[in-house]
C-alpha positions, 0 to 999 in steps of 0.5 A, a space after each residue: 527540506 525540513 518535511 523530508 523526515 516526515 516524507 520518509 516516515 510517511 513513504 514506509 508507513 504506507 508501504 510497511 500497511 499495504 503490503 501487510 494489508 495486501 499480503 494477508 487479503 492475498 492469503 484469503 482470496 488466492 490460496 487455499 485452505 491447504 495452501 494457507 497452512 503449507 507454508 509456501 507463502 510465510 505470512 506469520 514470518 513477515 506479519 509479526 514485523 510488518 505490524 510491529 513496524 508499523 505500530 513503531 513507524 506511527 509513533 515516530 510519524 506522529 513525534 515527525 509531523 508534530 516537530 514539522 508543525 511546530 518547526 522544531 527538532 524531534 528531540 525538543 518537542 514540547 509536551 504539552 503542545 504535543 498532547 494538544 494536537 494528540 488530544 484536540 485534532 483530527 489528526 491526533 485521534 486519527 493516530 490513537 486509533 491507528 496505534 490501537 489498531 495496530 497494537 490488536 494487529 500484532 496481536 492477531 500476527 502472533 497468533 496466525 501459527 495457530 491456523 485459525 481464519 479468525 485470526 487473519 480477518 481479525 489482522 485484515 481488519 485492524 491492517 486496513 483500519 490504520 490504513 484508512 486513518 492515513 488519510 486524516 494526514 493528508 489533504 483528504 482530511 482537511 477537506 471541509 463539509 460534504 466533500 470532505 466526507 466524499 473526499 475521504 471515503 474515496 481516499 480510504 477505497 482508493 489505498 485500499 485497492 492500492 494496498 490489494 494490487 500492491 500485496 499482491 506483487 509482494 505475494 507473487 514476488 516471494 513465491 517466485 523469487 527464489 533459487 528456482 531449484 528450490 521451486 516445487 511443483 505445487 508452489 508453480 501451481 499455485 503460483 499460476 492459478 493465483 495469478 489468474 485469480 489476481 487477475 479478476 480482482 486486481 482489475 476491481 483493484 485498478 477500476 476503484 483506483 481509478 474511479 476515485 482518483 478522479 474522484 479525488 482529483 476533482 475535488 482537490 484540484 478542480 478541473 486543473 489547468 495543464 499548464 499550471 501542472 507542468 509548472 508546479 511542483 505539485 503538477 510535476 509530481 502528479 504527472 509522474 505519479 501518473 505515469 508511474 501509474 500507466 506503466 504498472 497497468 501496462 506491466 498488469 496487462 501483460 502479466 495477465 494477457 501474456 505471461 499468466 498463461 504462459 507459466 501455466 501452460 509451462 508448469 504443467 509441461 514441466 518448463 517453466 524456468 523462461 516462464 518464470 524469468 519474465 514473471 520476475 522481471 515483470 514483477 521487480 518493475 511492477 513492485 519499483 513502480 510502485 514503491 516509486 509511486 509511495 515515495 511520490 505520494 507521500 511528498 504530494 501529502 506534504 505539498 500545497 496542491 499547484 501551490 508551489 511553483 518550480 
């Protein structure tokens, strides 16, 4: 598959700024003041490299794409037609603003220890404005006129969201993934209130993710033929990914109906090792789905939509 590189780049891209952009939104809505200053959720170990590998997955994913649109190799780009595509297209100034942003990203990072807000607004901001010039490298941004402007608003929403519902597993995993002797009282605290606040905002999450990927559906795809989905390549891909999809809803259900109050009924007994085993159990599934979601989403970038017949 001679786009497998730019698929791979693509997949840890996305994953590499949602998680950062999720995990940093999570700081600001799901702890506290006291809490964002304890330590229990290490956001500066784990900004400084989010952001640095996402100034260095850009570089690549742009020396990647330009390799696959001029059919060569990585190592014999040629410079001039390089920066043509930089300089003259959508894509190229999509990815000057995305280095710059996340340039400015790292250097909010370094200075999260400081304890300022302003310094994790800044790197919210600057994490979420690479996320949106994602778009102009998939289908969104070569969608014409005032479709393509309605097409790639929805898409900006639409990883937004992904990124708040995806973050937020990765917030719940490092707080509750680790040796359970070591789990304190006010970390299974905040653990379960957090989570019940995530409930309210990873149902805001879900209902723009699913508003505008029918949204996004429609103006891609029309009003599809399912026969034509389950024959191509691209339908195939699809019909997973949103099977995929389903099942984090069901997992998100059950964390919210069923194992949310269970571990806050169970810390404050003082018993909450079951409560806590089902939460990890959820959550590996939950955060499987959709790094497998990823991985889809970002071969269906590089496909012709029900273009490709299997």
């Amino acid at each position: 598959m001679t786009d497998l590189p730019v698929i791979v780049i693509r997949f840890a891209l996305y994953a590499d700024l949602m998680v950062l952009t999720g995990l940093v939104a999570f700081t600001l809505y799901g702890q506290t003041a006291e809490e964002r200053t304890s330590g229990m959720l290490p956001l500066t170990r784990l900004a400084i490299p989010l952001s640095f590998l996402g100034l260095l997955l850009s570089a690549f994913g742009m020396a990647a794409l330009i390799a696959s649109m001029t059919g060569t190799s990585l190592l014999a780009i040629d410079g001039e037609t390089a920066r043509s595509i930089i300089g003259e297209t959508a894509i190229g100034t999509a990815w000057i603003v995305r280095m710059a942003a996340m340039f400015v990203a790292l250097v909010f990072a370094l200075m999260l220890d400081r304890g300022r807000l302003f310094a994790r607004m800044g790197l919210l901001l600057c994490a979420a404005l690479a996320i949106a010039t994602l778009v102009w490298t998939g289908h969104a941004g070569a969608t014409e006129g005032w479709q393509g402007t309605l097409h790639r608003s929805a898409d900006v929403v639409h990883m937004l969201a992904a990124a708040v519902w995806i973050g937020g597993i990765a917030a719940f995993a490092l707080l509750l993934f680790r040796p359970f002797a070591l789990l304190t009282e006010a970390q299974l605290a905040m653990a379960a209130r957090a989570l019940a606040q995530f409930s309210q905002v990873g149902t805001l999450a879900v209902g723009l993710i699913v508003a505008t990927g029918v949204a996004n559906g429609l103006i891609l795809l029309g009003w599809p033929d399912p026969a034509r989905l389950i024959v191509s390549t691209y339908g195939q891909l699809l019909l997973a990914k949103l099977a995929l999809f389903a099942a984090m809803l069901i997992l998100a259900a059950i964390n919210r109906w069923r194992l949310t109050p269970t571990l806050g009924a169970a810390a404050q007994a003082d018993d909450a090792g079951a409560a806590v085993g089902a939460l990890r159990r959820s959550l590996l599934v939950e955060g499987l789905a959709a790094l497998a979601i990823l991985a889809l989403v970002a071969w269906l970038g590089t496909l012709e939509p029900l273009g490709t017949a299997v």
